[in-house]
Structure formats: structure tokens, C-alpha cells
C-alpha positions in Angstrom: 135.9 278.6 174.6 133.1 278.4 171.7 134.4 275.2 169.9 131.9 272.7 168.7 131.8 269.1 170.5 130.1 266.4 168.6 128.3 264.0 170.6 128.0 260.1 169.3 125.2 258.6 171.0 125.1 254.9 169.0 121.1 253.6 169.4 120.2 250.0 168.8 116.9 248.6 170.9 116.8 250.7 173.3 113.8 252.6 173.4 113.0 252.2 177.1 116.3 254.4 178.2 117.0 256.4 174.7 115.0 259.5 175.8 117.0 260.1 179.3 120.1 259.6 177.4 119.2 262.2 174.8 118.0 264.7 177.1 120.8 264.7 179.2 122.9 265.9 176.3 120.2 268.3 174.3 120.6 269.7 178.5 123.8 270.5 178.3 125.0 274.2 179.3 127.8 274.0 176.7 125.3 274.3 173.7 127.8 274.7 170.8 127.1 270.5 170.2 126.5 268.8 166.8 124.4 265.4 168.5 124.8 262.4 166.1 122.5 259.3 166.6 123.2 256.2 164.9 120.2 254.3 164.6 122.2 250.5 163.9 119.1 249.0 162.9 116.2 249.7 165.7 113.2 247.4 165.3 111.6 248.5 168.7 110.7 251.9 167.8 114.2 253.8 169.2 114.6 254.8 165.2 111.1 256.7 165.6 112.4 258.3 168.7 115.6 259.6 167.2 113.4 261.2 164.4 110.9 262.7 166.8 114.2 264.4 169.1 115.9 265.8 165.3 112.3 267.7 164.6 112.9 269.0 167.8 116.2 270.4 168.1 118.2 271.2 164.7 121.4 270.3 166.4 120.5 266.4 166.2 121.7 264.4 163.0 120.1 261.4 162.4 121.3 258.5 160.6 119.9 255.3 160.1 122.0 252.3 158.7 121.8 248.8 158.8 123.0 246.4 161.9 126.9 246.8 162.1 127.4 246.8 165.8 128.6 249.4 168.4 131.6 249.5 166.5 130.4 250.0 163.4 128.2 252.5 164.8 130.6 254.2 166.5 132.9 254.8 163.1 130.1 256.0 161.1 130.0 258.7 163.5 133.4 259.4 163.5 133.4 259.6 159.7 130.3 262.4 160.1 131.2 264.4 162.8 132.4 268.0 162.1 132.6 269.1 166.1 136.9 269.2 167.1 136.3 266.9 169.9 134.2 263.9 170.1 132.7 262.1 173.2 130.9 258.8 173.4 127.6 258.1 175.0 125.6 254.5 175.1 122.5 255.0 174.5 121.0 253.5 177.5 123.8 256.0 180.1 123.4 259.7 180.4 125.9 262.3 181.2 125.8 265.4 183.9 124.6 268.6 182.8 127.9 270.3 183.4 130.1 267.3 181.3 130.9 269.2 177.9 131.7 272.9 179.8 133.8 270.5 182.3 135.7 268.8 179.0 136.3 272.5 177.4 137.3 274.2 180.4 140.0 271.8 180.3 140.6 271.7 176.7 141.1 275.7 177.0 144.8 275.3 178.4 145.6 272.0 177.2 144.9 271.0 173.6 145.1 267.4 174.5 144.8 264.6 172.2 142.3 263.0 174.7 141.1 264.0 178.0 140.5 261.1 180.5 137.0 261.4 182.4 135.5 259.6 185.3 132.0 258.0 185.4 129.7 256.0 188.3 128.6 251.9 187.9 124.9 252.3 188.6 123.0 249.1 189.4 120.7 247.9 191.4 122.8 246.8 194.5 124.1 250.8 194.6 126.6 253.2 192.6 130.5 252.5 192.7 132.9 255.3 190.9 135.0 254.8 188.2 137.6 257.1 189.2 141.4 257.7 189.0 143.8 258.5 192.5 146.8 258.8 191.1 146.4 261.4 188.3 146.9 265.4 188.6 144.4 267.7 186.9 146.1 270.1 185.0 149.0 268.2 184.2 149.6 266.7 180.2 150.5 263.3 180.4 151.6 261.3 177.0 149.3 258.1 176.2 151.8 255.6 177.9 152.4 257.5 181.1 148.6 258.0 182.1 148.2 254.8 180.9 151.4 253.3 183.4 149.9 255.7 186.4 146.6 253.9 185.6 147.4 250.2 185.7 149.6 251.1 188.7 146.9 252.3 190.8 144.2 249.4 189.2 142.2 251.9 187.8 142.8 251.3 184.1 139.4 251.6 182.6 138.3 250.2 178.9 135.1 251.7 178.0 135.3 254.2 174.9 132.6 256.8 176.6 134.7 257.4 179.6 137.2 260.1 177.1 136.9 263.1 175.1 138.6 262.7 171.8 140.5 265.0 169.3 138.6 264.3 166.1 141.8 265.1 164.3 143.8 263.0 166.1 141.9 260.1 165.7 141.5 260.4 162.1 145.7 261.3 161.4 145.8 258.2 163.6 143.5 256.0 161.7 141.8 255.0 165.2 138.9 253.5 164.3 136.7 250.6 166.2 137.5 246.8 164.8 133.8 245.7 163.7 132.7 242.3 164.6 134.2 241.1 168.0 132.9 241.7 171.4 134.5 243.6 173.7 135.7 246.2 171.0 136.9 249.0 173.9 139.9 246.8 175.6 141.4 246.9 171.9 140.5 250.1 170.6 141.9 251.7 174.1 145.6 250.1 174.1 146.0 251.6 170.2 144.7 254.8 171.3 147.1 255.6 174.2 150.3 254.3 172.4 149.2 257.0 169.8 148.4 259.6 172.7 151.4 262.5 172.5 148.8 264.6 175.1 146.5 263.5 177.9 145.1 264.9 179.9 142.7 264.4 182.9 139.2 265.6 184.5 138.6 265.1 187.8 135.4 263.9 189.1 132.8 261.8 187.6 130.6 262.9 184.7 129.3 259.4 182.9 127.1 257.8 184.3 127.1 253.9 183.0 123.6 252.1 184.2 124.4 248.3 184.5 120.9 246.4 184.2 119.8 242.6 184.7 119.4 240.8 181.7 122.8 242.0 180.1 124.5 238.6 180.3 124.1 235.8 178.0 124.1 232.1 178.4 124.2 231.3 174.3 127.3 229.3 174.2 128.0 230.3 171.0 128.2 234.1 171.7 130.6 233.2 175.1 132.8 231.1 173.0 133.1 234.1 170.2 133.4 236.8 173.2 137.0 234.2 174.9 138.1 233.5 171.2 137.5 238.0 170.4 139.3 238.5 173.8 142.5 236.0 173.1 142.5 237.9 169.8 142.4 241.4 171.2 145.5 240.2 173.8 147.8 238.6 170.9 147.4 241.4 169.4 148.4 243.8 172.5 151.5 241.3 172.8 153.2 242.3 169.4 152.1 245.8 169.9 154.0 246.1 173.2 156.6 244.3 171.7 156.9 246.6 169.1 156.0 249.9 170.7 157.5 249.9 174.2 161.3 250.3 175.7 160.9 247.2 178.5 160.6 248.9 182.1 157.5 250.2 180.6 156.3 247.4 178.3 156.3 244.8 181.9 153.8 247.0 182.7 151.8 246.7 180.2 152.4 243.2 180.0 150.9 243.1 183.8 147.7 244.0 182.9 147.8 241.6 179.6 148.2 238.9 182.6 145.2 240.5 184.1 143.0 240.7 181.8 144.0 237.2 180.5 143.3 235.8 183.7 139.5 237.7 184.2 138.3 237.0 180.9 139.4 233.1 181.2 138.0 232.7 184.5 135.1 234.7 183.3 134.5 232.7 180.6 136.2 229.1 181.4 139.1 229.5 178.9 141.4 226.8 180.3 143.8 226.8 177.5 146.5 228.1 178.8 148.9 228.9 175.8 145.8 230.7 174.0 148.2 233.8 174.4 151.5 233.3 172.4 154.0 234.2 174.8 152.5 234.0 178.2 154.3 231.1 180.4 155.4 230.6 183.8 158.2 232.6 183.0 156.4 235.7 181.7 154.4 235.6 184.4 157.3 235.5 187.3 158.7 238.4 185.6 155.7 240.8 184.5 152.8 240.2 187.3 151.9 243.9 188.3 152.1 242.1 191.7 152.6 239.1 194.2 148.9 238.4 193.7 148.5 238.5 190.3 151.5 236.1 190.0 150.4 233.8 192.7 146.8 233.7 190.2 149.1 233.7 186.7 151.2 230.6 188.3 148.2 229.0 189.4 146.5 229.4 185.7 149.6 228.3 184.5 149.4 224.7 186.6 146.1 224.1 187.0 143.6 225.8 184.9 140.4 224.2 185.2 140.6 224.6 189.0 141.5 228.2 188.5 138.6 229.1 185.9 136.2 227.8 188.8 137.4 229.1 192.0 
């Protein structure tokens, strides 16, 4: 398979990691890559970097734009790649040697609309995998059952740069990133796989996501935009399951809006209970993915502020 991938490596202040992360795709042994850094408006020298790697290797496209955001950073890519298949890398990760060859090898029997990956947390207390138990290499899966055989096994994962992605199918789908909220993947992701006609999956991890101190904020105003971007993202999954889903599989899907409604309220205090139209003791009792989650739901439900600090 000679088919060219594009990689989207979106660069914004991060000079200290930028040149790992670019050399573990310029390494690649799949070499047919277009490599597209979006500079989002470096100050700390990362925009120099990205100009000193493009002299180096003609494969690198540079483009520097003014502070939209991953999202934003993300799209402009999109809209500039010319590589059939796309694949996502922050800036301050890096990827195996092998990842690409691993994607196309795939890609070669299945022309899949995306191709699920699997990745390792790095931090400092030691490396946990990202990784799927339930799925079968080899097999195509549409966007809703991967997506069912994911939140059944509780291994539904959000980040963007754990896929490969048809270029064309993101475009006939108009599957671009929302600029301007926080967590931008958990809403991108359930759009994407109610589109997905074929998924498919690669075994074994080949991201590599480096979690480092200093990461989380304590600006109040930035948590408040990050609950009031997350109830946002979950209305909005509500009326697209609604809409989209015959009901033995939209209760699934509904379980993990539960979920994530009760992780991002605890994790960021949200003790308003109705913020998401819809969910009620009722919902809960008859969509919790299981006798834990509904035993949490019911206790949101009833008590809130001693649920958001347990």
C-alpha cells in the first residue's frame, strides 16, 4: 500500500516536547506522509522550531495562524491536507515508529471510514494502556456498534489522536472540531461514530499521550466555562441520540451520557442537577450502563453537593 497519510501535529507553546513529537513522525518507516504543523500562535519559540524541521525535510508544511485553539488548529489542517487518511498528534505526545505501516496494513483489506487505535497514559506515577478487550481485529464494525462494544466494556475513549481518519469521509460528513469550548474531543467523537458506516480496529498500542504536572487549572473562570462547555456538549448528545438511535441501542448511549455527566460534575462541582434536559431519577433507573452507575446517578439526583465531594 503506497497511499499518502497526512499527519496533523497542532503546536501551541510547546517548545520543550515539540522536537520528540516531530521526530517520532519524520521516523516513521511508512514514508509516503505529508506532516502538517499548525503553529496556533507560539510565543515561546515552538514557531521557530517548526520552521527549522520544514528546511529539513520537504515533507513538513508549515503554517502559522493566529490563536484559535486545538480545534481550530485541528480544522485548518483538515482543510490543507491532501494525504487519504489523517491521524492526529499533540504536540507534546509522540507515536511508535511502526504506527502509520500499522494503520495501512490495516487499511489495505478494509477501507474503513476510521480505524480505532490504542495508545499508553504516561505520567509520572507509571504507564497505564488505553486499550480495547472486547473488539476483533480484522473485523468492520459500523460507528454505533464499536462504539456500543466500547461503552460495554468501559473503554470508550474521547481523545481525537487515538483514530486514523478517512479524509473524505470527514469532509462528505462535514466533521469538523466546534471552536471555542473545552473539551472539544467528547463532542466531536459521538458525531463521528453516528456517521461511521466502517470501523475498524488496531490492536495494540501506538500513541503514546504524556500527562505532565501543571496541566490543571485553578482559574475559576476557565473551570466554570470547561462544566458550562461540558453540559453543552451532553444536551447536545441527548437530542442526537434522540434523533439518531432505534432505543435498545440509544440506552446505551444514554449510559455513558450519565457517566460522563456524573465525572465532569463531580470533577468540577456542578451540583445542578437538571443542567441536562432530560436526565431524572427516571432516566437514570432505566439507562445506568449498570447497578453502580445508578446507585451514583440516584445519589446525584438526591443529594448533589454531597455527591460532587465524596
Amino acid at each position: 500500500m503506497d497511499v499518502r497519510f497526512s499527519v496533523i501535529i497542532p503546536v501551541y507553546n510547546t517548545r520543550k516536547y515539540l522536537e520528540k513529537c516531530i521526530d517520532s513522525v519524520i521516523q516513521q518507516d511508512y514514508t509516503n506522509l505529508e506532516i502538517i504543523l499548525v503553529d496556533d500562535g507560539s510565543t515561546d519559540g515552538s514557531e521557530d522550531i517548526c520552521e527549522k524541521y520544514a528546511g529539513k525535510d520537504p515533507r513538513i508544511i508549515v503554517i502559522h495562524q493566529e490563536n484559535r485553539g486545538l480545534s481550530g488548529a485541528r480544522n485548518t489542517g483538515i482543510k490543507k491536507a491532501t494525504g487519504r487518511y489523517l491521524l492526529f498528534v499533540d504536540s507534546d505526545d509522540y507515536i511508535d515508529k511502526d504506527s502509520v505501516s500499522r494503520f495501512a496494513t490495516v487499511l489495505q483489506t478494509i477501507k474503513a471510514d476510521v480505524v480505532v487505535g490504542e495508545a499508553r497514559s504516561i505520567s509520572e506515577v507509571g504507564t497505564v494502556p488505553m486499550t480495547h478487550r472486547n473488539l476483533t481485529f480484522g473485523r468492520i464494525y459500523t460507528g454505533i456498534e464499536y462504539s456500543i462494544c466500547a461503552i460495554k466494556d468501559r473503554s470508550w475513549y474521547a481523545p481525537s489522536w487515538l483514530n486514523m481518519y478517512s479524509r473524505d469521509f470527514l469532509l462528505r460528513n462535514d466533521l469538523f472540531f466546534t471552536e471555542g469550548i473545552f473539551h472539544e474531543d467528547l463532542e466531536y467523537q459521538a458525531r463521528l461514530f453516528l456517521s461511521a458506516e466502517k470501523t475498524a480496529y488496531l490492536c495494540k498500542p501506538f500513541y503514546n499521550y504524556v500527562s505532565r504536572e501543571g496541566s490543571i487549572t485553578n482559574d475559576s473562570r476557565i473551570e466554570k466555562k470547561k462544566i458550562k462547555d461540558v453540559i453543552s456538549t451532553l444536551n447536545k448528545w441527548m437530542e442526537l441520540f434522540e434523533h439518531s438511535l432505534n432505543d435498545p441501542d440509544r440506552r446505551i448511549f444514554n449510559g455513558m451520557l450519565i457517566k460522563q455527566f456524573l465525572y465532569f460534575s463531580r470533577l468540577y462541582g456542578n451540583t445542578d442537577r437538571r443542567a441536562v434536559k432530560g436526565i431524572n431519577i427516571s432516566f437514570i433507573l432505566k439507562n445506568s450502563l449498570d447497578l453502580k452507575e445508578m446507585i451514583k446517578g440516584i445519589l446525584f439526583m438526591l443529594f448533589p453537593e454531597v455527591y460532587v465531594r465524596l
